[in-house]
Each structure stands twice: as C-alpha cells, then as structure tokens.
C-alpha positions as CSV (number, residue, x, y, z in Angstrom):
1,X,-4.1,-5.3,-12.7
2,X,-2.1,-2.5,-14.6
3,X,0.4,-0.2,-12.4
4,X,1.7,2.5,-14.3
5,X,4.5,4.3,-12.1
6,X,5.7,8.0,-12.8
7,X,9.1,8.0,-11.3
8,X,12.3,10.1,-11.9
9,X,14.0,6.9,-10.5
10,X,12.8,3.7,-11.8
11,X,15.9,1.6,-10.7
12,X,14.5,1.9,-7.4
13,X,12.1,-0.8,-8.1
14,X,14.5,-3.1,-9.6
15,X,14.8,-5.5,-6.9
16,X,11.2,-5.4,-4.7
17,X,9.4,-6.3,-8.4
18,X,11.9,-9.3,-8.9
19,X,11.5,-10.4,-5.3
20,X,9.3,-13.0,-3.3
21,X,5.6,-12.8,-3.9
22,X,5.6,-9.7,-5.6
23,X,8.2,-11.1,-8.0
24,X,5.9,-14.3,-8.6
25,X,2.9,-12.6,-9.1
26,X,4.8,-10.7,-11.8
27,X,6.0,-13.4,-13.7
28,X,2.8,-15.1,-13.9
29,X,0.9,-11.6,-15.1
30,X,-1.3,-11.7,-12.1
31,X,-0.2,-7.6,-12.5
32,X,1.8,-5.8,-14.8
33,X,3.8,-3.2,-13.6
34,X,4.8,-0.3,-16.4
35,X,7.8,2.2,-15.2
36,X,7.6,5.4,-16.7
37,X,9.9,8.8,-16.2
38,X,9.0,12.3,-17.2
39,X,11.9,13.2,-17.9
40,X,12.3,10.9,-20.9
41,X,9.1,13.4,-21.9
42,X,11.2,16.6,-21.2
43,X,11.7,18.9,-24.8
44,X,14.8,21.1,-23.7
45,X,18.6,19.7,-24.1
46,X,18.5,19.5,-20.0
47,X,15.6,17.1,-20.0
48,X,14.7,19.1,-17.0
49,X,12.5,18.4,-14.3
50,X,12.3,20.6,-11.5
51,X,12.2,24.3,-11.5
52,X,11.7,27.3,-9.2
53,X,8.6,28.4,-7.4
54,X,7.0,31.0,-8.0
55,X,6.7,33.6,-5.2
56,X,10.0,32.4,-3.7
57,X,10.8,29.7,-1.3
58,X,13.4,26.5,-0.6
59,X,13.8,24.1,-2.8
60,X,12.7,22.8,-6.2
61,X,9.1,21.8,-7.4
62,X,8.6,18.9,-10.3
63,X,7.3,20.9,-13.6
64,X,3.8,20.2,-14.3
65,X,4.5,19.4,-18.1
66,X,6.7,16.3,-18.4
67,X,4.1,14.5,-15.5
68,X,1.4,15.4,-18.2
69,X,3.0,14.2,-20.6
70,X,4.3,10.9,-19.3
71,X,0.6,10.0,-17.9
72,X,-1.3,10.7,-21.4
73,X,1.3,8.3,-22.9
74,X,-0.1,5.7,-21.2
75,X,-3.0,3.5,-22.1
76,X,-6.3,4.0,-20.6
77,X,-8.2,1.1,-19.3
78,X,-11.9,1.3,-18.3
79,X,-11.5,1.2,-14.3
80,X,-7.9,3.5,-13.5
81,X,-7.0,6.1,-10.8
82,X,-4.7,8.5,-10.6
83,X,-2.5,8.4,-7.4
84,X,-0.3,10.8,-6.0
85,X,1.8,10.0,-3.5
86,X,1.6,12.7,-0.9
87,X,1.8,13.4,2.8
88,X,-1.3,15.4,2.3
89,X,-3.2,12.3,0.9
90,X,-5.0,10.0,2.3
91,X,-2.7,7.2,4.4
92,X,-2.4,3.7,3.1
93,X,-5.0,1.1,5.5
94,X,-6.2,-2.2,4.7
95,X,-9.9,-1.3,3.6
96,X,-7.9,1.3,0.8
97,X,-5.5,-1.3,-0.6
98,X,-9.1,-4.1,-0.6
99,X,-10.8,-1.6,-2.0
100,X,-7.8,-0.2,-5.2
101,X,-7.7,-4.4,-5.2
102,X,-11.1,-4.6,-6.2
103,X,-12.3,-1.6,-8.0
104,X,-9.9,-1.0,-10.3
105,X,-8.2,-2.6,-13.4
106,X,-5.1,0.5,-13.7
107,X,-3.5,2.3,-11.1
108,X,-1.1,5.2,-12.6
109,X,1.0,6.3,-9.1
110,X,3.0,9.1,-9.8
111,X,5.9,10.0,-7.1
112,X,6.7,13.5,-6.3
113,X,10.3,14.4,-5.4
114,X,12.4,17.3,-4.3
115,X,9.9,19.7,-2.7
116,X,6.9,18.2,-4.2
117,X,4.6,19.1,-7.6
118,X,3.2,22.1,-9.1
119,X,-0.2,22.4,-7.8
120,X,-1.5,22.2,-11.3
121,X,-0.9,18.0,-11.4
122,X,-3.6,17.4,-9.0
123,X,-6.4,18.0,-12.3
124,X,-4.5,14.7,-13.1
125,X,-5.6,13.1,-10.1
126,X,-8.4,11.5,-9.2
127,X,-6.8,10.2,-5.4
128,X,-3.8,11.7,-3.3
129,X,-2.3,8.7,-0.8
130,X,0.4,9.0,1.7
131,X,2.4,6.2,3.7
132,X,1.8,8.4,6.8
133,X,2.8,11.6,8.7
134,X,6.2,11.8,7.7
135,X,8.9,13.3,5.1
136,X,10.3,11.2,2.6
137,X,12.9,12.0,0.0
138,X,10.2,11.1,-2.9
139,X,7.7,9.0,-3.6
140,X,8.9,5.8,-4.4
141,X,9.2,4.3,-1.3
142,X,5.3,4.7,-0.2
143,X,4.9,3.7,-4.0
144,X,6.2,0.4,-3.5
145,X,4.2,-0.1,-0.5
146,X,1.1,0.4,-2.3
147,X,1.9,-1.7,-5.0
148,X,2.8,-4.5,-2.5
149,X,-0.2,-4.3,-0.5
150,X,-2.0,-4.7,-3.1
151,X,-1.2,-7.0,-5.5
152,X,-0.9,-9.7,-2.5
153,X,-4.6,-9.1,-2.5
154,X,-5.2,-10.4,-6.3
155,X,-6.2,-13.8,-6.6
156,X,-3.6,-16.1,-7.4
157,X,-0.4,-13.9,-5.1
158,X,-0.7,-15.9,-1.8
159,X,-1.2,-19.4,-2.2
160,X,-3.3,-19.6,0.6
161,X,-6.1,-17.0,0.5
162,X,-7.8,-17.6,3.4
163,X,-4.9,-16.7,5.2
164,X,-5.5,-13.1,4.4
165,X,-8.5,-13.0,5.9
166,X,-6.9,-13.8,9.3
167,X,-4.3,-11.2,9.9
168,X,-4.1,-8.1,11.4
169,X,-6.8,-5.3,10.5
170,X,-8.9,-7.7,8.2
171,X,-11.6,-7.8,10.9
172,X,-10.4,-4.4,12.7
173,X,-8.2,-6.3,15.0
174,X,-4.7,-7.1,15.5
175,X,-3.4,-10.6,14.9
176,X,-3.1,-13.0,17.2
177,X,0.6,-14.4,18.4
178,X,1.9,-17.0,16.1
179,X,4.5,-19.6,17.2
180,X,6.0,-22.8,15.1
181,X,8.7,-25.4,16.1
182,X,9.9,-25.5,18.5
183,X,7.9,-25.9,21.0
184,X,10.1,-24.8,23.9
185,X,12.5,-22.6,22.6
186,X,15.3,-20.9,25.4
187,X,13.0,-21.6,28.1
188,X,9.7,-20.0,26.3
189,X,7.2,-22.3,25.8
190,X,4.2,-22.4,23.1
191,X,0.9,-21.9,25.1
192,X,-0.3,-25.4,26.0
193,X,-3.9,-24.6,24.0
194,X,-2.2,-24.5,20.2
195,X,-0.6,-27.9,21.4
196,X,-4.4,-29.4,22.6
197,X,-5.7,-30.4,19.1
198,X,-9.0,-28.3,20.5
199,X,-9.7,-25.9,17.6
200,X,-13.0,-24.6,19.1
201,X,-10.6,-23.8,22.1
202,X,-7.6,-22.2,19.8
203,X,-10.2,-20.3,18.0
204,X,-11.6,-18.8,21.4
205,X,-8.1,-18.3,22.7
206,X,-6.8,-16.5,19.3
207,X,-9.6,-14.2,19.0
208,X,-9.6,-13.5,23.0
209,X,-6.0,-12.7,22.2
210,X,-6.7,-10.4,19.1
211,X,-9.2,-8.4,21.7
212,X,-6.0,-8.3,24.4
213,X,-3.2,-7.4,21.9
214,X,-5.2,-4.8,20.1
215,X,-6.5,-3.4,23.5
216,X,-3.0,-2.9,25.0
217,X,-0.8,-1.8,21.6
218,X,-4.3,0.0,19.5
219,X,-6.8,1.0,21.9
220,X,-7.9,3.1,19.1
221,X,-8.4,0.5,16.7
222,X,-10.0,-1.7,19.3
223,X,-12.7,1.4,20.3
224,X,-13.1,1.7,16.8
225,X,-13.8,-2.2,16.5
226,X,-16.1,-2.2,19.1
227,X,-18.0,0.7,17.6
228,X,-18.9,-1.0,14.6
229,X,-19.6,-4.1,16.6
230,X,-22.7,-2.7,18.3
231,X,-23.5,-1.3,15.2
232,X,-23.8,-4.4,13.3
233,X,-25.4,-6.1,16.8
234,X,-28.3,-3.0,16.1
235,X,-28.9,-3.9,12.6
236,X,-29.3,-7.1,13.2
C-alpha cells in the first residue's frame, strides 16, 4: 500500500516510520510511505501557505492552491482516497482502518494546520477522518495514527496474524486481561485458570471476561455488541 502525506512538517514523521513494526514493515515494502509539502509547490518568493479569511475571523486558513498542487503531483493508482484529517470527519475505529486496509491500494492523507483549509480542498476529497473530538495543532499527529493502524493490518506487519483477530474491538469487545511471568508478582497472582493447561476453560474465562471488562469500562460498545448479536442469532 501507497501513503502519500500532505504535510507542512514532514520531519514529524521521522522517527514513528523508522520505528518498531511500522519501521519493519517499511523496510521490507509491505507500504511505502511518500512525504509531500505544499509549500515546496508555492509560486511566490514567500512560498506561502496560509492566508486570511475572507469575511474576517482568527487565525490563518491553508491556501487551496499549493494542496492542489502537491496532490496532482502524485501518482494515481487504481484503488486511492483522499483523506483529510479533520475534527469534522469521520473518527478513526477498527472496522475503518480494516476496511482503508483492504479496499485500497493509495491513501493520500493531507493534514490541515493553523485554523484549518479553505473549504474549496474538500472537491479533493473523497473521505474526511478525525482522531476524535478534540483540537490539535495540525494534522499530523491523527495522521500517524492512521497510518499505524493500518499498515499493522497488511499481511506480512505482525508476525503473528491471528493475534489481531483477538484484541480489543475485532469482535466488538474489549480484550481480555493479559498476564506473563511472573506468576505472583508483589503479592498479585495470575488467575489459577491460565495456569490449568484447560484451554476450553481459558477460552470460556477470556471471553466471559471480554463481556465483564467491556460491560463495566464500554457499556456502549457492549449494547452495541449485543445488538448485532441477536441480529446474527435472527438470520441464522
């Protein structure tokens, strides 16, 4: 998969796309990731970005113009969106990142700054996605979360794939507590059912857990979980 990043601050990425997985999965072209800034596209001796809006108001808005231009310099493969990062968007889950992971071959993610973009970008876009309801300074942060999220979903990132179908939200529930050695630790013990060897019995107590956790930290997700649970019960 292709990532093509609009970004007046491409340094910011330096270190998450040379790190851990992400890193790996670089090197070994399971993605590419292409950094691009407008204002390398900019025509006046200011390479300016930003300017005033019209009608008044605080702050700075991105020019429409050098975002043009830096997207139509890229190449254009058959599957691609075009993401804005925006509080307004829709906010990053797991069934988006599966489904960017599977229907696509190019993601161009441009990140806004200062007091956003000129209206007129959105006839780039073809998807606006947010990290959630909050300010940021720009959009690199929520940027790198998408691209994280999911390239560890292309084969070949976590060496162990069936791990990802196991952790939290895959199925529409929380994960289950994890523990490793030791197996007391400070007077905290590891529950005496992951120590049995009974795997029908630590599958029953990991998913009854799953139901518990989800129940007392996201109700919502659990009523949600148990929606579509009847509703998969009815069609079958």
């Amino acid at each position: 998969m292709r990532f093509d990043i609009v970004t007046l601050f491409p340094d910011c990425f330096t270190s998450i796309l040379s790190s851990g997985l992400l890193g790996k999965a670089l090197s070994r072209q399971i993605a590419l990731v292409n950094l691009v800034n407008p204002r390398d596209f900019t025509t006046d001796k200011h390479r300016k970005v930003d300017d005033e809006p019209y009608g008044g108001g605080v702050g700075m808005l991105m020019k429409p113009d050098p975002i043009f231009a830096a997207v139509e310099s890229l190449p254009i493969l058959p599957r691609k969106e075009v993401i804005l990062m925006s509080p307004q968007g829709q906010t990053i889950n797991q069934p988006l990142l599966r489904e960017l992971a599977s229907n696509y071959d190019q993601l161009v993610v441009i990140c806004g700054h200062y007091e956003g973009v000129d209206e007129r970008v959105l006839n780039l876009v073809t998807r606006e996605v947010s990290l959630g309801d909050f300010i940021l300074t720009g959009g690199e942060i929520p940027a790198m979360a998408l691209i994280n999220g999911v390239v560890r979903l292309l084969p070949g990132t976590v060496g162990k794939e069936e791990s990802l179908k196991v952790e939290s939200f895959e199925e529409g529930l929380l994960d289950f507590p994890q523990y490793t050695r030791p197996a007391n630790f400070r007077g905290w013990k590891v529950p005496d059912v992951l120590l049995s060897g009974n795997h029908a019995e630590i599958a029953r107590w990991r998913y009854q857990q799953q139901i518990q956790r989800t129940a007392s930290r996201r109700p919502d997700l659990l009523e949600k979980w148990e929606e579509d649970k009847k509703s998969r019960e009815l069609e079958d």
